[in-house]
C-alpha positions as CSV (number, residue, x, y, z in Angstrom):
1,X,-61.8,-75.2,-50.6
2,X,-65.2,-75.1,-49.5
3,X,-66.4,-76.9,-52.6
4,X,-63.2,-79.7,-51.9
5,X,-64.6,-80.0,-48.3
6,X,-68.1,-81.1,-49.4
7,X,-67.1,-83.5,-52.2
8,X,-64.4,-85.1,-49.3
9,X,-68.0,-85.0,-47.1
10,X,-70.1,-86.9,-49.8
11,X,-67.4,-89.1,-51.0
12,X,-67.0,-90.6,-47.7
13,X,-70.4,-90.9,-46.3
14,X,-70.7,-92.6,-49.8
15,X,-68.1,-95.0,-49.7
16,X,-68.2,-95.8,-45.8
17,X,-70.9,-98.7,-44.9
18,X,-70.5,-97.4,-41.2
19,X,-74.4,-98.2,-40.8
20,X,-73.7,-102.3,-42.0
21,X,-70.4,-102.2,-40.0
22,X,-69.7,-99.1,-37.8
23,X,-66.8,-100.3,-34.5
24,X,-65.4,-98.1,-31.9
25,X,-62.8,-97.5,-34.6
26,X,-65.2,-95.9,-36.9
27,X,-64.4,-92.4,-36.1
28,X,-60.9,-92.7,-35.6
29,X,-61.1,-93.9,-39.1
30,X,-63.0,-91.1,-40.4
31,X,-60.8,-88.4,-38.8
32,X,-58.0,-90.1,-40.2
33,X,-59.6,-89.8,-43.6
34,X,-60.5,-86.5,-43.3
35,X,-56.5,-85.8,-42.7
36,X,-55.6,-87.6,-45.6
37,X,-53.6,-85.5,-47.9
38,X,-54.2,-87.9,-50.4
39,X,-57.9,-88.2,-50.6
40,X,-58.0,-84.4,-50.2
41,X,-56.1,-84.2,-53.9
42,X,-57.9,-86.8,-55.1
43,X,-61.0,-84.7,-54.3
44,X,-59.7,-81.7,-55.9
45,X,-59.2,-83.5,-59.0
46,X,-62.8,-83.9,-59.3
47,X,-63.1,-80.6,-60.0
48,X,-61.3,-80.7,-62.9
49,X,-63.0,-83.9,-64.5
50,X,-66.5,-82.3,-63.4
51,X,-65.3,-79.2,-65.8
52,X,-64.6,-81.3,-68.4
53,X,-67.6,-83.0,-68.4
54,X,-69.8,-79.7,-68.5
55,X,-67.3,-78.8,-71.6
56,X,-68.4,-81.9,-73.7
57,X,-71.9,-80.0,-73.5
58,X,-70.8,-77.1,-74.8
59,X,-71.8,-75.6,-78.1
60,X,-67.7,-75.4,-79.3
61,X,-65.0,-77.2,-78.5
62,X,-62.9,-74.3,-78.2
63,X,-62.8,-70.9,-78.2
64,X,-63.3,-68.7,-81.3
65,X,-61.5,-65.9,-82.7
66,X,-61.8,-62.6,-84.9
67,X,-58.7,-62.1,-86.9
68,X,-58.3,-57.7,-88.5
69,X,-56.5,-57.0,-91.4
70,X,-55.8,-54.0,-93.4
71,X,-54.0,-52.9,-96.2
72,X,-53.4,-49.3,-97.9
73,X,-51.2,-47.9,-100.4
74,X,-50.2,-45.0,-98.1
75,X,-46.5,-45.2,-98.2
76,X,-46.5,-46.3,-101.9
77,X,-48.5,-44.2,-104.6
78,X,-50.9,-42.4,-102.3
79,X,-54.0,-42.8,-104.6
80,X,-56.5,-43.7,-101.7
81,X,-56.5,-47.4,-102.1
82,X,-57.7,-49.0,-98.5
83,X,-58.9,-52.6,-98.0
84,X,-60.1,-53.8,-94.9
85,X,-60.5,-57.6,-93.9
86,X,-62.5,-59.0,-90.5
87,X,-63.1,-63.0,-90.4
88,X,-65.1,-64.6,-86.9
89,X,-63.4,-68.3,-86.9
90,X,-65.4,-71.4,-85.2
91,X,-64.5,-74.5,-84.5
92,X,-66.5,-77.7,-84.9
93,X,-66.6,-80.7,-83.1
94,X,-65.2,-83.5,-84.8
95,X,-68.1,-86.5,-85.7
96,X,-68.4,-88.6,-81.7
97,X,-65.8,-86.3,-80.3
98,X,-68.7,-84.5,-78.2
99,X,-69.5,-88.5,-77.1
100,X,-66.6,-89.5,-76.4
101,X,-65.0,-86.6,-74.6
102,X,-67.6,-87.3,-72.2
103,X,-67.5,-90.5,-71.7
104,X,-63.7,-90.0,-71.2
105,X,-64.5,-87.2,-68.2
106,X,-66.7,-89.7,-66.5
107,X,-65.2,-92.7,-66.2
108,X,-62.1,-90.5,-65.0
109,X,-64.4,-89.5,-62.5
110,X,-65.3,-93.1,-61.5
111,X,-61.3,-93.6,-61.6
112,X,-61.0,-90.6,-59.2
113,X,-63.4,-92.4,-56.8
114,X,-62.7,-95.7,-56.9
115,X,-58.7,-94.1,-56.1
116,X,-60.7,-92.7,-53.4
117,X,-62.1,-96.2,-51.4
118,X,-58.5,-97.5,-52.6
119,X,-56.4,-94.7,-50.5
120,X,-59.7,-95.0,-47.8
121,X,-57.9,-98.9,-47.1
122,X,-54.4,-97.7,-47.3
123,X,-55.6,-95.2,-44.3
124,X,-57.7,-98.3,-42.4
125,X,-54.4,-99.8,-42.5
126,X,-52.5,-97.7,-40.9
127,X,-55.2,-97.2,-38.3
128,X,-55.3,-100.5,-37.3
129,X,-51.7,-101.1,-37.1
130,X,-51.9,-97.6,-35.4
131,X,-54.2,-99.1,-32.9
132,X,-53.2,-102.8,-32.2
133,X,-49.4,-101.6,-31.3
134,X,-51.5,-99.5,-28.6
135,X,-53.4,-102.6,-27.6
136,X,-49.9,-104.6,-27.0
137,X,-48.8,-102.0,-25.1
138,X,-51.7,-101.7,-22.8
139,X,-51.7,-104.9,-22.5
140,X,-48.0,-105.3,-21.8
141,X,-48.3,-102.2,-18.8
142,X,-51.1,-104.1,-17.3
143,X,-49.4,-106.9,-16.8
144,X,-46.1,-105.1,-15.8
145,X,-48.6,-103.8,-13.2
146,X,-49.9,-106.7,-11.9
147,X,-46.4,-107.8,-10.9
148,X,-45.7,-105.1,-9.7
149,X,-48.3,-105.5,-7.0
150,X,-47.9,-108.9,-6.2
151,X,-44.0,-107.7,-6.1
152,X,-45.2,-105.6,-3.3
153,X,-47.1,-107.5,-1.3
154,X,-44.2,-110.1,-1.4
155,X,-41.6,-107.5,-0.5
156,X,-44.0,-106.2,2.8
157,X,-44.8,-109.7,3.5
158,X,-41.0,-110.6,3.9
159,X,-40.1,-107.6,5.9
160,X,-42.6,-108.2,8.1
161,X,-41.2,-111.9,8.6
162,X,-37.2,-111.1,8.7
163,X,-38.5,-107.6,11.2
164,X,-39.8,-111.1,13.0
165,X,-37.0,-113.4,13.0
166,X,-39.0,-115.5,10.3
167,X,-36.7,-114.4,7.3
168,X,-33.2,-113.7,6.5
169,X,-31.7,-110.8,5.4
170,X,-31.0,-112.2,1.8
171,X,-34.5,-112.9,1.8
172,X,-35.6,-109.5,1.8
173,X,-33.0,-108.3,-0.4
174,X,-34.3,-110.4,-3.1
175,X,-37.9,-109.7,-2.4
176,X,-36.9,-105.9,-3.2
177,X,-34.7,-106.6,-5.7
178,X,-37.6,-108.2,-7.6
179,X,-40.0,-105.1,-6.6
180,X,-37.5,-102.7,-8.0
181,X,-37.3,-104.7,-11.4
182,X,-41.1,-104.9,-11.3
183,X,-41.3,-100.8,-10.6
184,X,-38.6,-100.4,-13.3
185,X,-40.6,-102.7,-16.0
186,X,-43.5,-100.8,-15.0
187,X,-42.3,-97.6,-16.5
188,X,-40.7,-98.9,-19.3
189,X,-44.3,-100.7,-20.4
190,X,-45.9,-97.1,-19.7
191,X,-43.5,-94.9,-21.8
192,X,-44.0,-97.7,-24.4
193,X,-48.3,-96.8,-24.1
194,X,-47.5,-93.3,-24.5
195,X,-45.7,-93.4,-27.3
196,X,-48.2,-95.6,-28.7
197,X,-50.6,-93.2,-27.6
198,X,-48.5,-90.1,-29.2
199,X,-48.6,-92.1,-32.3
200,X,-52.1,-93.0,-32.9
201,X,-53.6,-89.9,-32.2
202,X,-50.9,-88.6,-34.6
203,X,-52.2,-90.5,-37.4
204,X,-55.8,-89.9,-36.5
205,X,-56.5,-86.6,-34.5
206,X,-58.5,-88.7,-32.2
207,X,-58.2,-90.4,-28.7
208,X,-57.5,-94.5,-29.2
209,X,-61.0,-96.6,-27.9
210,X,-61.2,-98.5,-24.8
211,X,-61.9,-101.7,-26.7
212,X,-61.7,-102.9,-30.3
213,X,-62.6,-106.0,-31.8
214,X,-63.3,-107.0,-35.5
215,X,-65.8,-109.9,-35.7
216,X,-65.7,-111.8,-38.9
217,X,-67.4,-110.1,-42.1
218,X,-68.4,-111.3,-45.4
219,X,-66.4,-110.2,-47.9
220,X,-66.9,-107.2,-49.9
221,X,-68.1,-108.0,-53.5
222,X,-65.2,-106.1,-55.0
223,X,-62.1,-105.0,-53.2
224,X,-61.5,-101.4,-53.8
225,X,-58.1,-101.7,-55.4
226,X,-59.8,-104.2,-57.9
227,X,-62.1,-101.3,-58.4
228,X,-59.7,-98.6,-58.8
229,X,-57.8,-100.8,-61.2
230,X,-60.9,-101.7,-63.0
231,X,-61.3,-98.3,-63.5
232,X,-58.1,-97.2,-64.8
233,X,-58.4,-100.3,-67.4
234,X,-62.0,-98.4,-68.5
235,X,-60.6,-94.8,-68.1
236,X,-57.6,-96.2,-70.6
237,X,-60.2,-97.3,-72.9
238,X,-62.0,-94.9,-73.2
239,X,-58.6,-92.8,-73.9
240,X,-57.9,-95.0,-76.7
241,X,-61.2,-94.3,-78.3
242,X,-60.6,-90.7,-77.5
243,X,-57.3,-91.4,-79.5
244,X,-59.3,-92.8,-82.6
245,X,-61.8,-90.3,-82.7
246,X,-59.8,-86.8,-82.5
247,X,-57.2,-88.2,-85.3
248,X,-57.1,-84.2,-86.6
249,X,-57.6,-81.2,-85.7
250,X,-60.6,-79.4,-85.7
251,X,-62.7,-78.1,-88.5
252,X,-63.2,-74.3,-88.3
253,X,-65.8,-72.7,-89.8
254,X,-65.4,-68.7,-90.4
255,X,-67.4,-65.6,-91.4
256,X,-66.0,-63.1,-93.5
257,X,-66.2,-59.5,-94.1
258,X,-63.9,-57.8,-96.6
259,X,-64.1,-53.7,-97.4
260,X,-62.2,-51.8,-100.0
261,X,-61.7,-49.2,-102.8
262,X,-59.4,-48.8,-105.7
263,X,-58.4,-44.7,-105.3
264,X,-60.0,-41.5,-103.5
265,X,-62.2,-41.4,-106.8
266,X,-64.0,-44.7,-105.8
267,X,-67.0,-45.9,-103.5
268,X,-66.0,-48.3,-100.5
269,X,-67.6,-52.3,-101.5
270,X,-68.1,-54.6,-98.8
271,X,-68.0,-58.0,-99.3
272,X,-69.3,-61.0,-97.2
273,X,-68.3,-64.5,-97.2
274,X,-67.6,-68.0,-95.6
275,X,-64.7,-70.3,-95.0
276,X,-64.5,-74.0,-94.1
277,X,-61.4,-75.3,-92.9
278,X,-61.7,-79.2,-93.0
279,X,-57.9,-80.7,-92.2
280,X,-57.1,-84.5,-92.6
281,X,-55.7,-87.2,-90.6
282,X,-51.7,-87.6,-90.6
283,X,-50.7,-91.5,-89.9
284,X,-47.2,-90.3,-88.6
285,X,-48.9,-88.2,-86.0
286,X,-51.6,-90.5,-84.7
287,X,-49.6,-93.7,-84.9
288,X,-47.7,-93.3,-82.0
289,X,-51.1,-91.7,-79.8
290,X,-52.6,-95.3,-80.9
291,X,-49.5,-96.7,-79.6
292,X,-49.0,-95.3,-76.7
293,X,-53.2,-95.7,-75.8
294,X,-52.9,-99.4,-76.4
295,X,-49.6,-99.7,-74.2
296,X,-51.3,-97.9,-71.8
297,X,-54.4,-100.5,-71.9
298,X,-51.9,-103.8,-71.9
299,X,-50.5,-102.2,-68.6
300,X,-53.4,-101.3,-66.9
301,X,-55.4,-104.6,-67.9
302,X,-51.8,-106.4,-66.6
303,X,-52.0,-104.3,-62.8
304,X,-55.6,-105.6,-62.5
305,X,-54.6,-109.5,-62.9
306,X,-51.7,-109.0,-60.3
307,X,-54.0,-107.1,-58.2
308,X,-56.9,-109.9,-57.9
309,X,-53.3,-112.6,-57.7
310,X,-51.8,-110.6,-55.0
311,X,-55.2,-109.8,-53.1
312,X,-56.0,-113.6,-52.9
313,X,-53.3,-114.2,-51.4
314,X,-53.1,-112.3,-49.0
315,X,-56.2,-113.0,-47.4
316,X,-55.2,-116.9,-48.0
317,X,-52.2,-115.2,-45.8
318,X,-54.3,-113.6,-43.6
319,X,-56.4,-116.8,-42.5
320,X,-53.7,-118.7,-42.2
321,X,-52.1,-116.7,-39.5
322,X,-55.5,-116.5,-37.9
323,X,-55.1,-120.4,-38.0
324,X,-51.7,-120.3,-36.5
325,X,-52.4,-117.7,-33.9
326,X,-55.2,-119.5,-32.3
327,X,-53.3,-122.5,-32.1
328,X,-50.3,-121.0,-30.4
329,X,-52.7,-119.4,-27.8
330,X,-54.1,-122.6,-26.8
331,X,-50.9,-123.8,-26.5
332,X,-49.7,-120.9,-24.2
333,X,-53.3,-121.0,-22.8
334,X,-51.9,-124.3,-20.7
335,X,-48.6,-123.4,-20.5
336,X,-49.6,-120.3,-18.4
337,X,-52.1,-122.8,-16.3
338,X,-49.7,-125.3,-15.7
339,X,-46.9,-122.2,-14.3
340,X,-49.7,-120.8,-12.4
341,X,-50.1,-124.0,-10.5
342,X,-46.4,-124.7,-10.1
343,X,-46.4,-121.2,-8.4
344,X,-49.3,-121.7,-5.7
345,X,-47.4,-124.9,-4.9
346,X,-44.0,-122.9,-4.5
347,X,-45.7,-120.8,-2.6
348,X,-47.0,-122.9,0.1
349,X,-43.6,-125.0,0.0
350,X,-41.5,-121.6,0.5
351,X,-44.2,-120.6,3.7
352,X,-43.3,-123.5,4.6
353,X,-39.6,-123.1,4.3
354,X,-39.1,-126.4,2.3
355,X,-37.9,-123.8,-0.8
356,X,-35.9,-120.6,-1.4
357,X,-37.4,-117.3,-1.8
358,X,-35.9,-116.8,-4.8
359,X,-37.4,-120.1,-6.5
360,X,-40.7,-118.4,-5.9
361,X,-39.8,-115.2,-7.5
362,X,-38.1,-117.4,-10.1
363,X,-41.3,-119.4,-10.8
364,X,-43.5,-116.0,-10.6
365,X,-41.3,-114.4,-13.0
366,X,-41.9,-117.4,-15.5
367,X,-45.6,-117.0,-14.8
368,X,-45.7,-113.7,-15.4
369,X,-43.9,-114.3,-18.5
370,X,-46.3,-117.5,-19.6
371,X,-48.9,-114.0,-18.6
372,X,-47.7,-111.7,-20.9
373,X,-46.7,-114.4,-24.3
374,X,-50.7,-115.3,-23.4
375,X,-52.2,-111.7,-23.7
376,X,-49.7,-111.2,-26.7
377,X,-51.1,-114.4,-28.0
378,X,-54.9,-113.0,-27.3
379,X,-54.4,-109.9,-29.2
380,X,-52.6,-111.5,-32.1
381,X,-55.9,-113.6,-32.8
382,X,-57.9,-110.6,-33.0
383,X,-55.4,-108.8,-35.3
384,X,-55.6,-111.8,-37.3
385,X,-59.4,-111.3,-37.4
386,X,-58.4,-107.6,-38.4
387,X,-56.0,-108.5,-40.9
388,X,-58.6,-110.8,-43.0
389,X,-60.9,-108.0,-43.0
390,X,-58.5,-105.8,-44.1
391,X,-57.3,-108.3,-47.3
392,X,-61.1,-108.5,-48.0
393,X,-61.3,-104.7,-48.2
394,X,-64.0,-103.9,-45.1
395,X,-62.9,-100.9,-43.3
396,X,-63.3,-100.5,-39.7
């Protein structure tokens, strides 16, 4: 475990840029990394490909063996005959097996971390998503509490005029009325935050930032699932070759020691020798390896195609609903100026007592509406910004 934790350490100091493009996110990010079961496995499996590596070096490709046998004529005519047979078998690396088995552990290894930057995005994701529901619901509660106040002031306000025979009854009744619904939205916009809350620090272990915003980055040379495709088309390759190139079983090479006598009467005679076991390829038994190998190519080149299809266009997506977004916020931008005049006019005209209290809450209730679709709107351009860093593959 110790060994897993530093690999996960290196890996992602490795594969973070958070020196070109470090945010207040960053170490939400990282902690969310760190939790990943994923990338934990994916570490663990390095191991095992470091192993196999190391074994491509070795002298053998296998283990050998020392095989005993004896034979006497005890049970049969009891003249003393006694013969006993030792061999020491090695086997021998087939010609560019050594080559190849290595070259088949490292680009698994490559695989292994380019998987690793792939799952690092899938987490970036999720901690963005994680992170802009929060913002909308911050956003949302301040609002909710901004109404509330000016709820408030307008409920004291007409108390203080129907306590002076300046108001009616009904007056004050609807000024409450709209305080209570201002109170209630209030705590339904802050159980909405801490769930929000609840849910990012779930995800990440961390507290959420104050403030986030993703400014607009050039694009990453590669995206990391090109790169972790890319290297399942090479680590398929190199299986294939594997394929060609172990088409038998081993030679073994074996040492030989053989001791006997004919009867009591006779001296024991030892014997040495060598043995060479060299088998031959069977075309019913490699066929199907090839086979599968090159299906196993075909499919990994045809992910890689879809990928860079599929990756296009989502950032095409991505910029398009940046496009939209800013659009609909400049829209709502004067729709929320326009309401906020319309209510400073229906507020001197209700002092005035040329309108109805409840036109005024009316008008402030559209307002704060026109408020909240604005803020909404504000928060959806910079997601949009997130989003097209997050098709481009740049982390947070």
């Amino acid at each position: 475990m110790r060994w897993a934790r530093l690999c996960l350490g290196l890996i992602v100091a490795a594969s973070n840029p958070i020196s070109a493009n470090a945010s207040t996110l960053t170490p939400a990010f990282e902690a969310a990394v760190e939790r990943s079961a994923e990338i934990q496995a994916l570490v663990a499996r390095m191991g095992e490909q470091l192993a196999k590596r190391d074994a491509a070096g070795a002298l053998l490709p296998g283990g050998w063996s020392v095989s005993v046998s004896t034979q006497s004529d005890a049970l049969t005519t009891r003249r003393g005959a006694r013969e006993v047979a030792t061999e020491a078998a090695f086997p021998i690396w087939l010609p560019g097996e050594r080559g190849a088995s290595a070259q088949a552990a490292d680009l698994a290894l490559a695989g292994i971390e380019a998987e690793i930057g792939k799952r690092r995005l899938d987490v970036a994701k999720i901690v963005r998503d994680a992170y802009w529901e929060l913002a909308e619901a911050r956003e949302k509660l301040a609002l909710a509490e901004r109404r509330r106040a000016i709820a408030k002031a307008l409920a004291d306000d007409t108390k203080r005029r129907t306590a002076a025979g300046q108001s009616s009854q009904i007056d004050q009744h609807l000024a409450e009325a709209e305080l209570n619904d201002a109170e209630a939205a209030v705590e339904a916009r802050r159980s909405e935050l801490r769930e929000a809350q609840i849910r990012f620090e779930g995800k990440t272990g961390r507290k959420p930032p104050g403030h986030f915003k993703e400014s607009a980055e050039a694009r990453r040379a590669t995206h990391p699932n090109v790169l972790a495709l890319s290297a399942a088309v090479a680590r398929a390759e190199a299986e294939r070759h594997l394929v060609e190139v172990v088409d038998r079983d081993r030679p073994e090479f074996g040492l030989t020691t053989q001791t006997d006598r004919g009867d009591r009467s006779e001296d024991y005679n030892t014997q040495l020798g060598a043995r060479l076991k060299i088998p031959f390829a069977y075309e019913a038994v490699n066929a199907p390896k090839r086979a599968a190998a090159d299906g196993a190519i075909v499919a990994a080149r045809a992910e890689l195609v879809a990928a860079e299809l599929a990756l296009k266009t989502e950032v095409n997506g991505a910029r398009a609903r940046l496009s939209g977004t800013r659009q609909q916020l400049a829209a709502l931008e004067k729709r929320y100026t326009q309401l906020s005049a319309a209510v400073i006019l229906i507020e001197k005209a209700q002092q005035a007592g040329q309108t109805s209290l409840s036109e005024l809450i009316r008008a402030r209730v559209q307002m704060f509406d026109a408020a909240n679709a604005r803020a909404l709107a504000r928060i959806a351009v910079d997601r949009a910004q997130s989003d097209i860093n997050q098709a481009q593959g740049i982390e947070p």
